[in-house]
C-alpha positions in Angstrom: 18.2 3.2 14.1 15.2 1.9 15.9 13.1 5.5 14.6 14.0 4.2 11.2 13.7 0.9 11.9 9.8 1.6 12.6 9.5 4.3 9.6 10.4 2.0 7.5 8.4 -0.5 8.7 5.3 1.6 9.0 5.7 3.7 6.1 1.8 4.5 5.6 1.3 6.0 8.9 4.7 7.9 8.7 3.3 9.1 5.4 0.2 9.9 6.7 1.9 11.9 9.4 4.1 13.9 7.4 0.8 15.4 4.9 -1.2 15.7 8.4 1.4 18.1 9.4 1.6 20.1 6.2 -2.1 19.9 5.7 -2.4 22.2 9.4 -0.5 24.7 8.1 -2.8 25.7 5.2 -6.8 26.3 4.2 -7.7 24.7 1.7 -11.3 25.7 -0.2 -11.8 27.7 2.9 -12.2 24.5 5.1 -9.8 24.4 8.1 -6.1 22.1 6.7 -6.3 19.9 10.4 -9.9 18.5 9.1 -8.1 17.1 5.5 -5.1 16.4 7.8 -7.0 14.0 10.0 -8.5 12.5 6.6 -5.1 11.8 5.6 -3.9 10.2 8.3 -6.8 7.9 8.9 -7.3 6.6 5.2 -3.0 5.9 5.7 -3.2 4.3 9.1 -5.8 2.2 7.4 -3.9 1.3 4.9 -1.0 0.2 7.1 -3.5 -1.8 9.4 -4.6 -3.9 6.1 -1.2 -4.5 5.8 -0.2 -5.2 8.9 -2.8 -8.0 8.8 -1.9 -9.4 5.6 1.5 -9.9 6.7 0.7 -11.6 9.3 -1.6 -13.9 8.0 1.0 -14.7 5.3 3.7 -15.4 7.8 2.2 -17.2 10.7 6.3 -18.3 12.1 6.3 -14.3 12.9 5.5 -13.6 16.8 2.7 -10.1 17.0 5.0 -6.7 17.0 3.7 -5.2 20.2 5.5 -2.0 19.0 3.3 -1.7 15.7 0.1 -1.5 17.7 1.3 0.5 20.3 2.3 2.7 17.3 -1.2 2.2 15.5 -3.4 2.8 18.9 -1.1 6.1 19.5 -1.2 7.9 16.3 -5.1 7.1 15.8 -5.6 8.1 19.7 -4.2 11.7 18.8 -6.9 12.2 16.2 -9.6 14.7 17.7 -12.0 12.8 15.6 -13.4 9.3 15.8 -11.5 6.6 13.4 -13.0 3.0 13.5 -13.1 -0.4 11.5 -16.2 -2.4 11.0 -17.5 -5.5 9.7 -20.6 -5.9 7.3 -21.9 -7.9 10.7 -21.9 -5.1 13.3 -18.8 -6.2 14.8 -16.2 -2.9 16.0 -12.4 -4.4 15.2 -11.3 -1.2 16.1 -12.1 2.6 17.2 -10.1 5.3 18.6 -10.6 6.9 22.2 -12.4 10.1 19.9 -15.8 7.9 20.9 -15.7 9.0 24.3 -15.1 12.7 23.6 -18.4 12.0 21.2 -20.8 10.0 23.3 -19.1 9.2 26.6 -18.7 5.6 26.0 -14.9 3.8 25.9 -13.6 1.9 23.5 -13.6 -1.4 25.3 -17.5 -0.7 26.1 -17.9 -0.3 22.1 -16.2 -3.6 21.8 -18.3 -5.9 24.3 -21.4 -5.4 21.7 -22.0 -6.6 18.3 -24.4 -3.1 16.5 -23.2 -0.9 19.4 -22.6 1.9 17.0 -26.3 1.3 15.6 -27.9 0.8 18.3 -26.6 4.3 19.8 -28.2 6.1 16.5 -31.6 8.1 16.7 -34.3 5.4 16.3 -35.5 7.7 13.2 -32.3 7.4 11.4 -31.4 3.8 12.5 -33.0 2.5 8.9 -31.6 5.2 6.7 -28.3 4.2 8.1 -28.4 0.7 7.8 -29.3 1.1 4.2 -26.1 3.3 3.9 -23.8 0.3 5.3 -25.1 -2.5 3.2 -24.7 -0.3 0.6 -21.0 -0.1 0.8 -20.8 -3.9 -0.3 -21.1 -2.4 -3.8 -17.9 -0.5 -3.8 -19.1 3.4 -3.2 -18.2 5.4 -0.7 -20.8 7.4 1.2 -21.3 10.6 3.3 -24.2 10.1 5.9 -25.6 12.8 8.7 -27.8 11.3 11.7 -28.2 11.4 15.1 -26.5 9.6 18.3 -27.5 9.2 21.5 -24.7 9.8 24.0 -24.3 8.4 27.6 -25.7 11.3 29.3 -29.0 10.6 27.2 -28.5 13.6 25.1 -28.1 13.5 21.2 -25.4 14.7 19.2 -25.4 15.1 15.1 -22.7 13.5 13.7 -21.2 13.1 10.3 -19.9 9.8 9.2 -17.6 9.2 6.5 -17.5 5.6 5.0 -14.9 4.1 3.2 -15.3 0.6 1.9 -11.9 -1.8 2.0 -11.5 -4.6 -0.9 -9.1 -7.6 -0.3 -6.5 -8.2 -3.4 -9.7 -10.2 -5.3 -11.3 -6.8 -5.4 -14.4 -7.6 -2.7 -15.6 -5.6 -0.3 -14.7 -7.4 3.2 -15.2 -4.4 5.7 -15.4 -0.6 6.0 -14.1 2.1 8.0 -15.6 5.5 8.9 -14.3 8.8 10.5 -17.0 10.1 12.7 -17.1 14.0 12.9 -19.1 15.9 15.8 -21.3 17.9 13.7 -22.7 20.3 16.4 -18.9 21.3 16.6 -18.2 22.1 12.9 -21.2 23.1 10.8 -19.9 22.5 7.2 -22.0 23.9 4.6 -23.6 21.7 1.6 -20.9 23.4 -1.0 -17.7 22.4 1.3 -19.2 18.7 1.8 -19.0 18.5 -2.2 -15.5 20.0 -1.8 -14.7 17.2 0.7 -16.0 14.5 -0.8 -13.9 15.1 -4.1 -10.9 15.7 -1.8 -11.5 11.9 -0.3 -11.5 10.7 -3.3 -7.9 12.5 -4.1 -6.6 10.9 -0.8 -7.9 7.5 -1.8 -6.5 7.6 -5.1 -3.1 8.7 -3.3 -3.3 5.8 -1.0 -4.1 2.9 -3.9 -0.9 4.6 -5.5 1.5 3.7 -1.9 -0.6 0.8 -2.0 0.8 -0.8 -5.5 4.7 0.9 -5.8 7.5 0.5 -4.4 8.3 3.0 -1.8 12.1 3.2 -2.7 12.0 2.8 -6.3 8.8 4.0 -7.3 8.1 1.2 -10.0 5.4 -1.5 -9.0 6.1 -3.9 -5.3 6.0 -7.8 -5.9 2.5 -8.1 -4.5 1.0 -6.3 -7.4 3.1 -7.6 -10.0 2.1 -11.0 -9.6 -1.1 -9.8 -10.1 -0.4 -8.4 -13.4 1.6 -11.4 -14.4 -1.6 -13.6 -13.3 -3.6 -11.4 -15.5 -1.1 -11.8 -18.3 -0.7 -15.5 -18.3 -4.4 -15.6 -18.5 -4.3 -13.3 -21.5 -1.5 -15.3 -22.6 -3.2 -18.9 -22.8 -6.8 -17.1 -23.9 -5.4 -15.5 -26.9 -2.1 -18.3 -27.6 0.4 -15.6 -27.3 3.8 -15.6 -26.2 5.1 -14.5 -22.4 8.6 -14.0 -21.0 9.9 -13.1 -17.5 13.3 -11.9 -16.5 14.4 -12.1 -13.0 17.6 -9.8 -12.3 20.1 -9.2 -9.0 21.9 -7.3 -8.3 25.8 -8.8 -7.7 27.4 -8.0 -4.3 25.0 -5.4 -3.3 25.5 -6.7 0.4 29.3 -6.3 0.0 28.3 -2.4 -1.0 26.5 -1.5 1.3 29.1 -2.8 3.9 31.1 -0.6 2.1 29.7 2.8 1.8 26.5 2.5 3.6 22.8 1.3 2.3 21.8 4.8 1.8 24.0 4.3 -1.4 22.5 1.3 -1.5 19.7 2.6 -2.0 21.0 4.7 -4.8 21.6 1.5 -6.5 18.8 0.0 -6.4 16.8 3.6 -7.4 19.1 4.5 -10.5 18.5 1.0 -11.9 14.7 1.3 -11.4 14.7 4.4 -13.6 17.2 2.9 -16.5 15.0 0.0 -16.5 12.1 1.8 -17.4 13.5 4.3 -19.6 14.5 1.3 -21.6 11.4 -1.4 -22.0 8.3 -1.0 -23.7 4.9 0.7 -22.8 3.8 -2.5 -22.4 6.2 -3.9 -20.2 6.0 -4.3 -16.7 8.6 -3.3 -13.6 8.6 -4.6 -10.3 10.9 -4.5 -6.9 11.0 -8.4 -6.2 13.2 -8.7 -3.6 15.9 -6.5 -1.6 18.1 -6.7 -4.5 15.7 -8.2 -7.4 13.8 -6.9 -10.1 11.1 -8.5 -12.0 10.6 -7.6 -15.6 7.3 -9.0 -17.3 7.5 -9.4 -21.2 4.3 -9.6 -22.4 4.1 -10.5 -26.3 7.8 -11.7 -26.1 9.0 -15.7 -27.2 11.5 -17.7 -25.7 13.9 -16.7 -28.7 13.8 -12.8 -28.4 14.0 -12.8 -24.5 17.9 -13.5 -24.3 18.2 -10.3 -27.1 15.7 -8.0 -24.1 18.0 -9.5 -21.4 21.1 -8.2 -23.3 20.3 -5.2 -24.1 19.0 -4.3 -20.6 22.1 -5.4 -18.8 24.4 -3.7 -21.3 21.9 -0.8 -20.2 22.4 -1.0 -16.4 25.6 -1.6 -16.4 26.5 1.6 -18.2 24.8 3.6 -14.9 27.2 4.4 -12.0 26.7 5.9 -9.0 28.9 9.2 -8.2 29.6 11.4 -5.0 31.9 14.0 -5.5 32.1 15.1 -2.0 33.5 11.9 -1.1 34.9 11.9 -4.4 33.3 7.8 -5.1 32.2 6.3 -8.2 30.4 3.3 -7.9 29.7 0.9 -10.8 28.0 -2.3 -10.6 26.9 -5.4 -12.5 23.8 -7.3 -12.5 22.9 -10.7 -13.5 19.4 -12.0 -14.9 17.6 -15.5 -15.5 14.6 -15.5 -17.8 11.5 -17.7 -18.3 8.9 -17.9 -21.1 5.5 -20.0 -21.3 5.9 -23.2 -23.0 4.1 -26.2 -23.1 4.9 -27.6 -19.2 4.2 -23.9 -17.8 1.1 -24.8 -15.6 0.9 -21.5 -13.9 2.7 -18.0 -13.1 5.0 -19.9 -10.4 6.5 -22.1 -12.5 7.5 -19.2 -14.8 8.9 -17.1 -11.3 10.6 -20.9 -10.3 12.1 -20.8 -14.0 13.4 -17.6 -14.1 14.7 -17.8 -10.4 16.5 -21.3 -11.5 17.9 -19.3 -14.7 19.1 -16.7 -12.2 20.7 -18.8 -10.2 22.7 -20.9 -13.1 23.9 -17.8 -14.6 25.5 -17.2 -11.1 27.2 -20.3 -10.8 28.4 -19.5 -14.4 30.1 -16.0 -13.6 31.4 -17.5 -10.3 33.5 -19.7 -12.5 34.5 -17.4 -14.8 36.0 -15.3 -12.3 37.9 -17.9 -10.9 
C-alpha cells in the first residue's frame, strides 16, 4: 500500500521509470536506448519537481514530505549523467551527485556559489554560453558543447542540454540541463539532429501527463480552469453564451467499500469515455474532483443547458460496470448542477460556486425523494 501510495503520488517519476527501463532494452537510430532513457527520466522527474512545488505553494497547512525528496534525490542520484535546475540568476536549486563523476566537485560545493557552473567553463566559451542561457528566456530549447574545468585542473568537453520551464502564465521562470561527458560518448553531428528531434518527442509527451488526467485520460482541473478562463474571456469579448455542468458521482465511497477502488476506478474511467463520446468537438472534459466531472459548454444559454444535462445523465446511466469472473454488475447514478454566464457572473468562480451550489441542491432533492 505504501509502494502505491508513493506511485500514485509521484506518478511522473514512476512514469519516467517505467520508459527508462524499456528504453535500455533497445537502439534506437543507432544511439545507445540508456542515453534516451536517462532523457526520459530527467524531463519526468522535472516535471514532478514543478509539481511538487506547486503543491506546496498552494497548500501551505501541508508539512514537507521527507519521503518525496528522498524519492526525488534517489532516482536523479542513479542517473550516470548530470541532471540540475537553474535560475536565470546563476543560482543551482538543484544537481545530482553525476557532478562529481564530471568535475570532482559535490553537490553541496555547487550549491555554496551563485555562477559556480559558469565559472567552471573554459574562459573561451564562458561568453558563448552565457549567450546560450539568456537565450532560453525566449522559450527555445538549446544544445551547447564547451569546455569545463574540473577539480584536478584538467578540462573535460561536455554537452549540455537546456530545457527552459514556463509557469501556468506561460513565462519562462528557470531552466534545467542534463550535462553529458562528451570525452565519454562522441556522438556524431547526424545523431545530435536525431536527439534533438527525440527531446522534443519527450517534451511533447511530458506537456501531455502534464494537462490529463492520469486515470481518466480527459483533461485534470488545473488545466481546465484554464480553458474555462479563456472561454469566459471569449465569452464577454464576443457576448456569447457559456454554461458549466458540474456532475458526481452518487455513493461512489459506498462502492468502493464494497468491491474495492480498483473498480472504483472503473467507474470513474467508463464515465470519462461516455462523456466524451457524447458532447461536442467543442466541448470540454475535465476530472474535478475524486468523484467530479467538469463539463464546459461553450456557445450554450442558460435554457439549453438543463436539455445537455439530460441527455448526458440518461447517457451515463445506461453504462455499467461487469465482471464476470466474480460474476458483478455494477450500475450507478450520477447527479449534476449547472451554471451559465448571466449578468451577476463576475468571473469563472462564480460560475464553478454556481454549478457546485446547483449540485449540491439537486442532492438534497434526490435525498428526499428517496425517503
Amino acid at each position: 500500500m505504501a509502494l502505491k501510495n508513493l506511485i500514485v503520488k509521484y506518478q511522473y517519476c514512476a512514469i519516467g521509470v517505467l520508459i527508462a527501463m524499456n528504453c535500455t532494452m533497445v537502439s534506437i537510430f543507432k544511439l545507445n536506448g540508456v542515453f534516451f532513457g536517462l532523457i526520459v527520466l530527467a524531463f519526468c522527474c522535472t516535471l514532478q519537481f514543478l509539481v511538487h512545488n506547486e503543491g506546496h505553494s498552494n497548500s501551505p497547512e501541508k508539512k514537507s514530505d521527507g519521503i518525496s525528496e528522498k524519492l526525488f534525490h534517489r532516482i536523479m542520484n542513479a542517473v550516470s549523467e548530470t541532471i540540475y535546475i537553474s535560475l536565470f540568476d546563476g543560482s543551482v536549486k538543484y544537481i545530482s551527485e553525476g557532478i562529481e563523476h564530471l568535475v570532482g566537485y559535490k553537490p553541496d560545493e555547487i550549491y555554496k556559489t551563485r555562477n559556480f557552473l559558469l565559472q567552471l567553463v573554459h574562459p573561451d566559451d564562458r561568453e558563448k554560453v552565457s549567450k546560450f542561457i539568456q537565450k532560453l528566456q525566449s522559450g527555445n530549447d538549446a544544445r551547447i558543447d564547451y569546455r569545463m574545468l574540473k577539480k584536478d585542473g584538467a578540462y573535460v568537453w561536455v554537452s549540455d542540454c537546456l530545457n527552459p520551464i514556463r509557469n501556468e502564465w506561460g513565462n519562462v521562470t528557470h531552466y534545467n540541463g542534463i550535462l553529458i561527458n562528451y570525452d565519454e560518448k562522441k556522438i556524431t553531428d547526424k545523431n545530435l539532429q536525431t536527439l534533438n528531434a527525440r527531446v522534443h518527442q519527450l517534451n511533447d509527451m511530458v506537456n501531455h501527463h502534464a494537462v490529463r488526467d492520469s486515470l481518466t485520460n480527459v483533461y485534470n482541473k488545473r488545466y481546465s480552469l484554464v480553458i474555462l478562463q479563456n472561454e469566459f474571456n471569449r465569452a464577454l469579448d464576443q457576448n456569447k453564451a457559456l454554461s458549466c455542468l458540474l456532475m458526481d458521482i452518487d455513493n461512489l465511497e459506498a462502492i468502493n467499500s464494497q468491491y474495492g477502488y480498483f473498480m472504483g476506478d472503473r467507474i470513474l474511467t467508463e464515465i470519462s469515455k461516455c462523456l466524451q463520446k457524447n458532447i461536442q468537438s467543442s466541448d470540454v472534459v475535465s476530472r474535478f474532483g475524486d468523484d467530479e466531472f467538469f463539463i464546459i459548454l461553450p456557445e450554450i444559454d442558460n435554457g439549453e443547458v438543463d436539455r445537455i444535462s439530460d441527455l448526458l445523465v440518461n447517457s451515463v446511466e445506461k453504462c455499467f460496470i461487469q465482471d464476470d469472473e466474480k460474476n458483478i454488475n455494477i450500475h450507478f447514478k450520477v447527479t449534476v448542477g449547472s451554471s451559465s454566464i448571466a449578468r451577476t457572473t463576475k468571473n469563472i468562480t462564480d460560475l464553478i460556486e454556481q454549478a457546485s451550489s446547483s449540485l449540491y441542491a439537486a442532492k438534497m432533492a434526490k435525498k428526499e425523494r428517496q425517503k
